[in-house]
C-alpha positions as CSV (number, residue, x, y, z in Angstrom):
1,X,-5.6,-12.2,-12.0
2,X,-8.0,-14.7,-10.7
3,X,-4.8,-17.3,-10.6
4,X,-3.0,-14.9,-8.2
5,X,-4.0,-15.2,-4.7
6,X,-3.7,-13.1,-1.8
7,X,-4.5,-14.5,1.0
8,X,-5.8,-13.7,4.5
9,X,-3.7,-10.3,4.9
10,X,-2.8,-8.0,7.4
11,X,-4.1,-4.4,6.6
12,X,-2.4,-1.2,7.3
13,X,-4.5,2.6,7.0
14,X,-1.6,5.2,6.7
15,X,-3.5,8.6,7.6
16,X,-3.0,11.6,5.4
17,X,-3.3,11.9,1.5
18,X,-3.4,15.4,-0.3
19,X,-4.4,14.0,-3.3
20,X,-8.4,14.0,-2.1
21,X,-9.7,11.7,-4.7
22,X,-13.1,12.8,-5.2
23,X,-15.3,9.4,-3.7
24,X,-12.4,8.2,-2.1
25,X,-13.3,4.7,-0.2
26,X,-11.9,5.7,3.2
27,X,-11.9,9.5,3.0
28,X,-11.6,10.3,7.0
29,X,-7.9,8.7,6.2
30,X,-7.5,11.6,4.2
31,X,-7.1,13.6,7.3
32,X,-3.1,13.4,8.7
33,X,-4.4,13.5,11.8
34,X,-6.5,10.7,11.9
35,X,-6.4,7.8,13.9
36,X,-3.5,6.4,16.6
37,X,-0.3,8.1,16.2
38,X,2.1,5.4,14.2
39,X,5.1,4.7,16.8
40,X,7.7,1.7,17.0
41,X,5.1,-0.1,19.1
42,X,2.5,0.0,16.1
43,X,5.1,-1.8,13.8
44,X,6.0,-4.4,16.1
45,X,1.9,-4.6,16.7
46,X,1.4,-4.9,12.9
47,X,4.9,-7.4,12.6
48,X,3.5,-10.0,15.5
49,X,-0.3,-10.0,13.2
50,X,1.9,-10.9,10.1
51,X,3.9,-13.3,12.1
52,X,0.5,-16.0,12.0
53,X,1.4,-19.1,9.6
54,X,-2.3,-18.2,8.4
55,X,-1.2,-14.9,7.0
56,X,0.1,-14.3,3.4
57,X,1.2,-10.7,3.6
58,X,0.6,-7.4,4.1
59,X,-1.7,-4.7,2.7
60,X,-0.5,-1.1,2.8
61,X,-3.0,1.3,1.8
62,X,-4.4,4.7,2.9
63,X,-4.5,7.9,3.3
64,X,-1.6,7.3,1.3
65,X,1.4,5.5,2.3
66,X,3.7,8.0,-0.4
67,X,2.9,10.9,1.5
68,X,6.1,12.8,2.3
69,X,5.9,12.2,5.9
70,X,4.2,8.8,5.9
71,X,7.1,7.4,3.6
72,X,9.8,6.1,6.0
73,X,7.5,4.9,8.4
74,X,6.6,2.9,5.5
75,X,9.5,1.7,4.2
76,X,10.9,1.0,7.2
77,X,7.4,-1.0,7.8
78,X,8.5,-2.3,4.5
79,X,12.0,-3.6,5.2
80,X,11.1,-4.9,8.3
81,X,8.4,-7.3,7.0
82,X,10.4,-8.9,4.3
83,X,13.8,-9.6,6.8
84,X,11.2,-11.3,9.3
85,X,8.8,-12.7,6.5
86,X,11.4,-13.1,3.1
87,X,8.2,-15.7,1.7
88,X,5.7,-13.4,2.2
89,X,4.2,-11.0,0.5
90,X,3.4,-7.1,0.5
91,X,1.0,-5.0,-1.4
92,X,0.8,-1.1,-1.6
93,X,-1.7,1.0,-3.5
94,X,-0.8,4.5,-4.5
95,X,-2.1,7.2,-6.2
96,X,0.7,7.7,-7.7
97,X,1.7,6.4,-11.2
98,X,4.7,3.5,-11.8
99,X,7.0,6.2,-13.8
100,X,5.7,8.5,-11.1
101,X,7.2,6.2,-8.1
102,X,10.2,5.2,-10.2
103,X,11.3,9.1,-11.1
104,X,10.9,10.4,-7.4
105,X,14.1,10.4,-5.7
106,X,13.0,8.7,-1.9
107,X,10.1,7.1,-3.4
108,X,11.6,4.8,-5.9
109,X,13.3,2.8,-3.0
110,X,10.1,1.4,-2.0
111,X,10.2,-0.7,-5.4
112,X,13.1,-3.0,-3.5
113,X,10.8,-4.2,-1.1
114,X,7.4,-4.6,-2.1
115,X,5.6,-7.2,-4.5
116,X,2.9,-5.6,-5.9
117,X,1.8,-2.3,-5.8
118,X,-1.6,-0.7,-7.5
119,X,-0.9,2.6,-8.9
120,X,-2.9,5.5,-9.8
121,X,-5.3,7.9,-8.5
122,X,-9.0,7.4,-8.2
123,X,-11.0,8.1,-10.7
124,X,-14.4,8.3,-9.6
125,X,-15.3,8.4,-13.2
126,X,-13.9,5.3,-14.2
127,X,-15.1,3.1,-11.0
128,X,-16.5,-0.1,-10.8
129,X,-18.0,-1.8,-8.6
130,X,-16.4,-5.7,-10.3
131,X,-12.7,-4.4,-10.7
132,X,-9.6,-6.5,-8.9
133,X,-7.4,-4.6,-6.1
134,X,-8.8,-1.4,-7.7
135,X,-11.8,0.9,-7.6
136,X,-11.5,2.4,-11.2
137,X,-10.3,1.2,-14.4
138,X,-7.2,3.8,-15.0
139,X,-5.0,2.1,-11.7
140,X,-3.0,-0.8,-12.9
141,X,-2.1,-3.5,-10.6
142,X,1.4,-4.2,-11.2
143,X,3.9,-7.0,-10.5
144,X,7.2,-6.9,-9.2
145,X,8.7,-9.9,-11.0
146,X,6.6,-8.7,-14.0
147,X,6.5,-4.8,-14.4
148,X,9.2,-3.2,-11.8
């Protein structure tokens, strides 16, 4: 992966994951109440960041951006981004698996429009410290033009 670079990135927080990932790196994101409530105002705040020529893309992850009531937000995020920004790119990590995404009815659509997302749930077991995009060996860091 060392050939693939990311770039200076925006980053987006979704709050709320119910998967609590024992050692989670941002566990007060865990909480669905956390933080500024997201409104249309956020995404254009979030938009105009990515709009900089200095910007590669955008960085969506979490809390959990495949949480039930975080998804459309998301997606809509998602969709967005690419009409505004078709060259750039936009990352999303999940703690849910590829098959996982691709079988759940709403959640599948989010394959359209990102580029690479980094699936799989935390294993606090399995971390390291000198992984890529990933805090433990079992999440896989997968491209679209490659592996969705």
């Amino acid at each position: 992966f060392p050939s693939h670079d990311t770039g200076v990135r925006v980053s987006f927080y979704p709050s709320g994951c119910s998967l609590n990932c024992t050692g989670c790196f941002n566990k007060v994101a865990q909480n669905f109440n956390y933080g500024t409530m997201y409104t249309d105002s956020t995404k254009e705040e979030i938009l105009l960041y990515c709009s900089d020529e200095h910007i590669s893309g955008l960085s969506i992850l979490g809390g959990h951006a495949l949480e039930k009531g975080n998804f459309q937000c998301i997606y809509d995020l998602c969709v967005e981004f690419k009409s505004r920004f078709p060259k750039k790119n936009i990352y999303l990590w999940t703690g849910l698996t590829l098959s996982q995404v691709k079988s759940h009815r709403y959640f599948s659509s989010i394959l359209d429009v990102i580029d690479v997302l980094v699936d799989g749930k935390y294993d606090e077991s399995k971390s390291s410290s000198d992984l890529y995009l990933r805090g433990s060996t079992n999440q896989n860091i997968l491209f679209k033009t490659k592996d969705f």
